[in-house]
C-alpha positions in Angstrom: -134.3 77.3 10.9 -130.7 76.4 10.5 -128.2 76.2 13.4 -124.7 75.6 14.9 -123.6 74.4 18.4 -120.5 76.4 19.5 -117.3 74.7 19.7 -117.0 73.4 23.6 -113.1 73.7 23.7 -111.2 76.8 22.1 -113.4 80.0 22.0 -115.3 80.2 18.6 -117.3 83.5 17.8 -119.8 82.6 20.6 -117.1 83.0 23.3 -115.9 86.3 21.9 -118.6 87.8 21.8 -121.2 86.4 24.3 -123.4 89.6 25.3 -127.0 90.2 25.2 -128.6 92.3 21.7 -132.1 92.1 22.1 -133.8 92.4 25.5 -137.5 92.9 26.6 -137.9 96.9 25.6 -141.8 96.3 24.5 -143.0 98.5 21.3 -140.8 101.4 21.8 -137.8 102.0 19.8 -134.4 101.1 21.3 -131.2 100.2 20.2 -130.6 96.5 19.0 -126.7 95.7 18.9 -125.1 93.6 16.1 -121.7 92.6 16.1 -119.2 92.1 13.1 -116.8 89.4 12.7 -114.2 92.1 14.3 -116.0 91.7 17.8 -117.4 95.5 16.9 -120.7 97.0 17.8 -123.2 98.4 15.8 -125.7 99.9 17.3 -129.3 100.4 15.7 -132.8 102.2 16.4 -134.9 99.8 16.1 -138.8 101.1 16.4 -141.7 98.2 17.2 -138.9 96.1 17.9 -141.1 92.4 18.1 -142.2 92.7 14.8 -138.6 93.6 13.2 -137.7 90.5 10.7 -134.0 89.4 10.0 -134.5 91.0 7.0 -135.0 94.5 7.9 -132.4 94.3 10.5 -130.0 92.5 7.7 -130.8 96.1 5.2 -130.2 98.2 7.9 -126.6 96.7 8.9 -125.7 97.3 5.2 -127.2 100.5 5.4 -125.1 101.9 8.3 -122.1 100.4 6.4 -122.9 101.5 3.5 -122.1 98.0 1.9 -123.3 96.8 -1.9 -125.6 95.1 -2.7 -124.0 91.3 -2.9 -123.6 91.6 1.2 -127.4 90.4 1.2 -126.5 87.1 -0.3 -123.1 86.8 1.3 -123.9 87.3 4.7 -126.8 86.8 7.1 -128.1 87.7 10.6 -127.3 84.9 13.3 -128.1 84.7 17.0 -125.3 83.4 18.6 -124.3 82.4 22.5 -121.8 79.9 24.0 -124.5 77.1 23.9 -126.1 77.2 20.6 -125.9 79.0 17.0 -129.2 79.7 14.6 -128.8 81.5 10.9 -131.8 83.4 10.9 -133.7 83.0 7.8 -135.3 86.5 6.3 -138.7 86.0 8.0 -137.2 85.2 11.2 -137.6 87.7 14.2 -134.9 88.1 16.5 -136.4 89.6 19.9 -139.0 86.6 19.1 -136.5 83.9 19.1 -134.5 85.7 21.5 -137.6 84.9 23.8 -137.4 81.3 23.1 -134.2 81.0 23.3 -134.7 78.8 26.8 -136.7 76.9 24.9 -134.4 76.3 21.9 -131.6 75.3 24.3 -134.1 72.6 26.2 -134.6 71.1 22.7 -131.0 71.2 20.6 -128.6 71.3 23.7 -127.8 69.1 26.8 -127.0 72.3 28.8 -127.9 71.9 32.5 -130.4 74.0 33.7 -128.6 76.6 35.5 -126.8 77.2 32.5 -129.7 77.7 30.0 -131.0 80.1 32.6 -128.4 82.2 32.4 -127.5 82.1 28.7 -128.3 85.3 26.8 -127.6 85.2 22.8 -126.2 88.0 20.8 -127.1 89.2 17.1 -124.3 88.5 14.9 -123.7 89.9 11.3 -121.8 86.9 10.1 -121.0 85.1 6.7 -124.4 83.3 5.2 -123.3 79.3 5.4 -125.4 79.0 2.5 -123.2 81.3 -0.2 -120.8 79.7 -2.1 -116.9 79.8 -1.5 -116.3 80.5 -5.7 -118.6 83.5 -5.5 -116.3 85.1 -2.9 -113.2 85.6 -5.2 -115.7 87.9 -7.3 -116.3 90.5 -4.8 -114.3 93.6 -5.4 -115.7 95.4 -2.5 -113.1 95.9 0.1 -115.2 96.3 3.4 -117.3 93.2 2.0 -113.7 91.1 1.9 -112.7 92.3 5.2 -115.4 91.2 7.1 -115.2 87.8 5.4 -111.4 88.0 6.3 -112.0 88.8 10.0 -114.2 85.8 10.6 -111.6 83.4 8.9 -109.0 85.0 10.8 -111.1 84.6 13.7 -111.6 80.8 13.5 -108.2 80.0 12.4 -107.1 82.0 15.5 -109.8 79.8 17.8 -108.8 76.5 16.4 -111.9 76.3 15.0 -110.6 75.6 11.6 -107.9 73.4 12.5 -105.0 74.0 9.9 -101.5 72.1 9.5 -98.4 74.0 10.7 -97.6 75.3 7.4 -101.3 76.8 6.9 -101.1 78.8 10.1 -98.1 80.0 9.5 -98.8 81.4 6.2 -102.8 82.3 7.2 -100.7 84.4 9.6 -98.3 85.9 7.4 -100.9 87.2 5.5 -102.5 89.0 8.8 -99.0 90.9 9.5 -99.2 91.8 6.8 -102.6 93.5 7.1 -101.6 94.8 11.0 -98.1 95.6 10.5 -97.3 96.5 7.0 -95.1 95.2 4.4 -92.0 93.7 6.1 -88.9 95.9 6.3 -85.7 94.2 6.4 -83.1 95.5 9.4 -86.4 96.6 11.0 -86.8 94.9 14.5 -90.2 92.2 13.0 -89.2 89.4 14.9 -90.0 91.4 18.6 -93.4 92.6 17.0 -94.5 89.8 16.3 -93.1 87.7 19.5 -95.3 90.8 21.4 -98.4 89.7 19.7 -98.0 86.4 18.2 -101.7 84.9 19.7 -102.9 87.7 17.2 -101.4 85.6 14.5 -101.1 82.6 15.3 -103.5 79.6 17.2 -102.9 79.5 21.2 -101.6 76.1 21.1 -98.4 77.4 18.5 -97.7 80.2 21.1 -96.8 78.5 23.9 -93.7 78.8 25.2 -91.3 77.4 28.1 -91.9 78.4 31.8 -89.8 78.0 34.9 -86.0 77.9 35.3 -84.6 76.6 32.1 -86.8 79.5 30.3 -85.5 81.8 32.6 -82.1 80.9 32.1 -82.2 80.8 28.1 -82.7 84.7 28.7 -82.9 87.0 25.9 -80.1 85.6 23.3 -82.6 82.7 23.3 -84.1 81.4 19.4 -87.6 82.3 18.8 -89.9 79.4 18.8 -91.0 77.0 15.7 -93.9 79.1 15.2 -92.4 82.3 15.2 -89.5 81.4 13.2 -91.6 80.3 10.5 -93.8 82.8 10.4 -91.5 85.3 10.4 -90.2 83.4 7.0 -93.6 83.1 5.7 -94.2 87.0 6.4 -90.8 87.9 4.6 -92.5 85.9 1.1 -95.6 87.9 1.3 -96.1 89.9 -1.9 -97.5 93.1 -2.5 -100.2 93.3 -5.0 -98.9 94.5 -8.6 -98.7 98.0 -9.2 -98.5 98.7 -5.8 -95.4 99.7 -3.5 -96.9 99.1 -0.1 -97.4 102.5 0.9 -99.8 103.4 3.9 -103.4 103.9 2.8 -102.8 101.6 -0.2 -105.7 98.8 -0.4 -105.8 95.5 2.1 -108.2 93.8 -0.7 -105.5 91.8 -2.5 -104.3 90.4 0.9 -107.7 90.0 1.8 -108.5 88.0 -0.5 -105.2 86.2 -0.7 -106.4 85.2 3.0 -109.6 84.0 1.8 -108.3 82.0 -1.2 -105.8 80.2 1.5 -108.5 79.5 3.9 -110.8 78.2 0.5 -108.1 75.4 1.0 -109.5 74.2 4.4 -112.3 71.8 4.1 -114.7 73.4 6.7 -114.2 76.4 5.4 -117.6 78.4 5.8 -119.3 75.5 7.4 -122.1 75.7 10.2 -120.8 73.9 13.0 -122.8 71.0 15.3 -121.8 69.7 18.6 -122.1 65.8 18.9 -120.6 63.0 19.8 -119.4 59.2 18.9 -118.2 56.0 19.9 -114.9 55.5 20.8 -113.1 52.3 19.5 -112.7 49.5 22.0 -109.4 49.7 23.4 -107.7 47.5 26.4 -108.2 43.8 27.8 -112.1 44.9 28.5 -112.6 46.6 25.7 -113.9 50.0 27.3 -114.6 52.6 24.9 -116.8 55.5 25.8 -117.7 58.2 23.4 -115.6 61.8 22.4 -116.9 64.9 22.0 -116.8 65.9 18.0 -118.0 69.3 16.1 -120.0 68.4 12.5 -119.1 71.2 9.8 -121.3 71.1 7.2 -121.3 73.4 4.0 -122.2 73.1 0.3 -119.6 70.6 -0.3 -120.2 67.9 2.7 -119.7 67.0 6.1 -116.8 66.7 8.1 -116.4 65.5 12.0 -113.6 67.4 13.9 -112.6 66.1 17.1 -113.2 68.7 19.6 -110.2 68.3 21.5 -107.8 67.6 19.4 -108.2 70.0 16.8 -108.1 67.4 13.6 -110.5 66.0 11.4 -112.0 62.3 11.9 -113.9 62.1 8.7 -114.2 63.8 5.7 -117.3 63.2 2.9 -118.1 64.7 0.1 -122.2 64.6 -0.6 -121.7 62.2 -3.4 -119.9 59.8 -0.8 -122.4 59.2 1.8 -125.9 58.5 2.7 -127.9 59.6 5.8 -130.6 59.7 8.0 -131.0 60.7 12.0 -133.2 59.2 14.4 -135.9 61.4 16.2 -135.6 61.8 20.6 -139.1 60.2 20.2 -137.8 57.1 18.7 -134.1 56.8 20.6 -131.8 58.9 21.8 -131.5 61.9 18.8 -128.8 60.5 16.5 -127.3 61.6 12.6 -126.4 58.7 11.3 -123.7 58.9 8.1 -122.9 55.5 6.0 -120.1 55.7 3.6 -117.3 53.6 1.7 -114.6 52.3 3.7 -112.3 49.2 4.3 -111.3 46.8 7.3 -108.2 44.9 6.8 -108.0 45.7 3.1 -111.6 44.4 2.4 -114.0 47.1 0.6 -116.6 47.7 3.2 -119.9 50.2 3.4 -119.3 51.7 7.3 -122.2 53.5 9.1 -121.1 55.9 12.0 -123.4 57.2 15.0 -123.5 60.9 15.8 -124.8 61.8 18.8 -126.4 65.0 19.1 -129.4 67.1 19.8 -128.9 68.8 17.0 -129.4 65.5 14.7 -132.6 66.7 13.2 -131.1 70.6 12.4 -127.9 68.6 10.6 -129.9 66.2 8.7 -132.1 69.2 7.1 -129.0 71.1 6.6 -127.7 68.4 4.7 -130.9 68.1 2.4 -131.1 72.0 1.9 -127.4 72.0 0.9 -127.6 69.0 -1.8 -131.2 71.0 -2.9 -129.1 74.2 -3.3 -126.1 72.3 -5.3 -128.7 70.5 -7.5 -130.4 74.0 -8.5 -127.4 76.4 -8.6 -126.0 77.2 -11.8 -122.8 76.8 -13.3 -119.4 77.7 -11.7 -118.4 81.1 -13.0 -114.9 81.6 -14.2 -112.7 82.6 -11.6 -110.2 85.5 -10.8 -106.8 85.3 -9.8 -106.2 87.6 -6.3 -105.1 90.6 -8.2 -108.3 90.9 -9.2 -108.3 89.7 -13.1 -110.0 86.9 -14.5 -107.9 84.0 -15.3 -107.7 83.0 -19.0 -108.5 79.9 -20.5 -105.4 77.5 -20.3 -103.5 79.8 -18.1 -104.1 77.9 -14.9 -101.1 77.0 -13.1 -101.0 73.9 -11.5 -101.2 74.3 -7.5 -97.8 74.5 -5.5 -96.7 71.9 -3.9 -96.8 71.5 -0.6 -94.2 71.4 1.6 -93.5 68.4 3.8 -95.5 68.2 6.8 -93.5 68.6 10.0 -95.8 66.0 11.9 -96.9 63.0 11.0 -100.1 63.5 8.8 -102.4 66.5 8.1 -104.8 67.7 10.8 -107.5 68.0 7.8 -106.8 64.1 6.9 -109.8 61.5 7.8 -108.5 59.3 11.0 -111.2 56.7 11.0 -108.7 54.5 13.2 -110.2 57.3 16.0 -113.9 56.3 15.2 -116.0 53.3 16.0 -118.3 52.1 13.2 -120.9 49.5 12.4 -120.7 47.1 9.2 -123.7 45.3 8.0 -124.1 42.9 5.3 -128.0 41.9 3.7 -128.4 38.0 3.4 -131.6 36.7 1.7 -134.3 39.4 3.7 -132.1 39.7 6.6 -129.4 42.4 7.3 -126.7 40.8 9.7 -123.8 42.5 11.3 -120.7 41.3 9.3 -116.7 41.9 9.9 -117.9 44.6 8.0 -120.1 45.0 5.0 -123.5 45.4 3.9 -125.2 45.1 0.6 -127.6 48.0 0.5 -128.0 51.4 2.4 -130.4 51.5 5.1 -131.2 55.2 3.5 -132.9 56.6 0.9 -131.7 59.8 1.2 -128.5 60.6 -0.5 -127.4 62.5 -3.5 -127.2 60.3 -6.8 -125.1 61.2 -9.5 -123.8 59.8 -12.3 -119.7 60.0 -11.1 -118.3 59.9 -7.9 -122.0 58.6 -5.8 -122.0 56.6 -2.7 -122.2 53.1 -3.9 -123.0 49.8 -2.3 -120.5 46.7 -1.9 -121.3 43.4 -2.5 -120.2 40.4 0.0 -118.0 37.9 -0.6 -117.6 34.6 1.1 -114.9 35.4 2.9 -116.4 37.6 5.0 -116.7 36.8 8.7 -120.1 37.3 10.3 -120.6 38.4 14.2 
């Protein structure tokens, strides 16, 4: 069983749509509710209810919307609340777990007791973590891509996928464009999308000035960063070729043009953990404490997103780490993640302490992932987002990017924000160094021939502790 904590500061998918699907109805039929990335409800009769796997449920969904066949293998069933989020695999039964769900929340949350008491999940019809971002840009069906674009849009919009200024404001370019059309010069835009700018953009680039000085700016007043420059962005949106924009015309190309643009965020299509780690020493007594993080793991790695501040804290690919966690038997439940680094210019290894709950669920995830990228076959060629396939030697190089307007991007590693341990090995020993160590303390981590986690050796200038 695979699953995610919800995000404990801006509302993920949990907090939208946090409402009971399967109750206690006993053997006779009754409707089971599944809700889409969109927040809608699809209702379902649903005979001998307790014995219904994931997988029926999963082929009646497509059924009802009448989806291809690729939605098996792109999306999947998930039960989902505030406190706790489980991909259901195929055999799974929902009003089963939905029974346990008390006891799931005892063993991968700290939730007080009140609170798992009162927790109820929902069935969600969400994207399978385990399908692979390249495979998207294939899929011509245009119900298929909107679903996957609603649950992008949807975490961008939380903050779950924290983006860089510039992302956001062309992620939500490309939503106007799907709400309001293809923009009209001389038309009045700029009040639309000041009206509904949370629909395009994060909460924390639509806030605006309260009190006397707002109220004296009046109406003459500039729109705000983010709505000047996503009124920009909107105006270099490009309709598809061959097509004028006219109503009824097809969403996929802007669809998709969301999803390749999202491709570009690290944690895109992750499962997402709730944890936490050390805070670095800071002040005369060197109090540190420990800050609440969310671990989005995918196919490609691992990254660890502080929860509050929306950016990334560290980013690794598979081939650049090693790992283990540490059973509640043993210790308190930790993920542990070593990795390459360096202290003062030196080349270190660093090993970083994850506290969670949910340790054991990410350290299987982690194995299954590496399992699935050591058995999957080879990347297929991919289209461009009208829809044809990209000839050999006709890739253009990427666009540049345009200079941040803060200082650094949100989905850059800041390991200056974590606390780590170094170790060195000495004769049969393994001391804590100023910081380096000689061999992993873990087996498990994906060898390759390029680009693996490697050790460092110490030199005799390092200073032991």
């Amino acid at each position: 069983m695979d699953g995610t904590e919800g995000n404990a500061g801006q509302p993920g998918p949990a907090e939208r749509s946090h409402r009971s699907s399967v109750s206690s109805v006993g053997t006779r039929a009754a409707d089971v509710l599944v809700y889409l990335a969109d927040d809608t409800v699809l209702p379902l009769a649903a005979d001998n209810l307790p014995s219904l796997s994931a997988h029926e449920l999963h082929r009646a969904v497509r059924e009802v919307l009448q989806l291809p066949d690729i939605a098996l293998d792109v999306f999947a069933l998930w039960l989902v609340s505030p406190l706790l989020e489980v991909q259901l695999k195929p055999r799974h039964r929902p009003y089963k777990l939905g029974r346990q769900w008390p006891e799931l929340l005892l063993r991968f949350t700290d939730a007080p007791d009140d609170d798992v008491a009162a927790d109820e999940p929902s069935l969600q019809f969400r994207r399978n973590v385990f399908f692979p971002k390249r495979r998207e840009l294939q899929i011509h069906d245009e119900e298929v891509l909107r679903l996957l674009y609603e649950e992008a849009k949807g975490n961008v919009l939380a903050a779950r996928y924290p983006c860089d200024v510039e992302d956001c404001e062309a992620l939500g370019a490309l939503v106007c464009r799907v709400q309001l059309g293809p923009y009209q010069p001389g038309q009045p835009t700029a009040c639309a999308l000041r009206e509904k700018l949370d629909s395009f953009l994060p909460a924390h680039l639509c806030k605006r000035g309260h009190g006397l000085f707002a109220a004296l700016r009046g109406r003459g007043a500039k729109a705000g960063t983010g709505e000047q420059g996503l009124l920009s962005a909107y105006c270099q949106v490009k309709e598809a070729a061959g097509s004028d924009g006219e109503h009824g015309a097809s969403l996929s190309p802007h669809y998709r043009a969301y999803l390749l643009k999202s491709h570009e965020l690290p944690f895109y299509g992750c499962a997402f953990f709730h944890g936490e780690v050390d805070k670095p020493a800071q002040g005369f007594l060197h109090r540190g404490g420990r800050k609440p993080v969310d671990v989005a793991i995918s196919l490609e790695g691992v990254h660890v997103i502080d929860s509050r501040e929306k950016h990334v804290l560290l980013g690794l690919r598979f081939q650049e780490l090693s790992w283990d966690h540490t059973s509640p038997e043993e210790e308190e439940s930790v993920l542990w993640l070593e990795f390459d680094g360096d202290n003062e210019g030196t080349p270190v290894n660093k090993l970083l302490k994850i506290y969670s709950k949910q340790a054991e669920l990410m350290s299987s995830l982690i194995e299954y992932c590496i399992e699935l990228n050591q058995t999957s076959e080879p990347a297929a060629p991919l289209e461009n987002v009208s829809g044809a396939p990209s000839a050999a030697g006709s890739h253009r190089p990427p666009a540049q990017r345009p200079p941040l307007r803060r200082q650094g991007s949100v989905v850059s590693s800041r390991l200056q924000h974590l606390s780590t341990i170094d170790y060195v090995e000495e004769g049969q020993q393994i001391k804590r160094v100023k910081p380096k160590r000689t061999t992993s303390f873990f087996s498990r981590q994906l060898s390759t021939s390029q680009g693996s986690y490697t050790v460092v050796q110490p030199s005799d200038s390092l200073e032991q502790g």
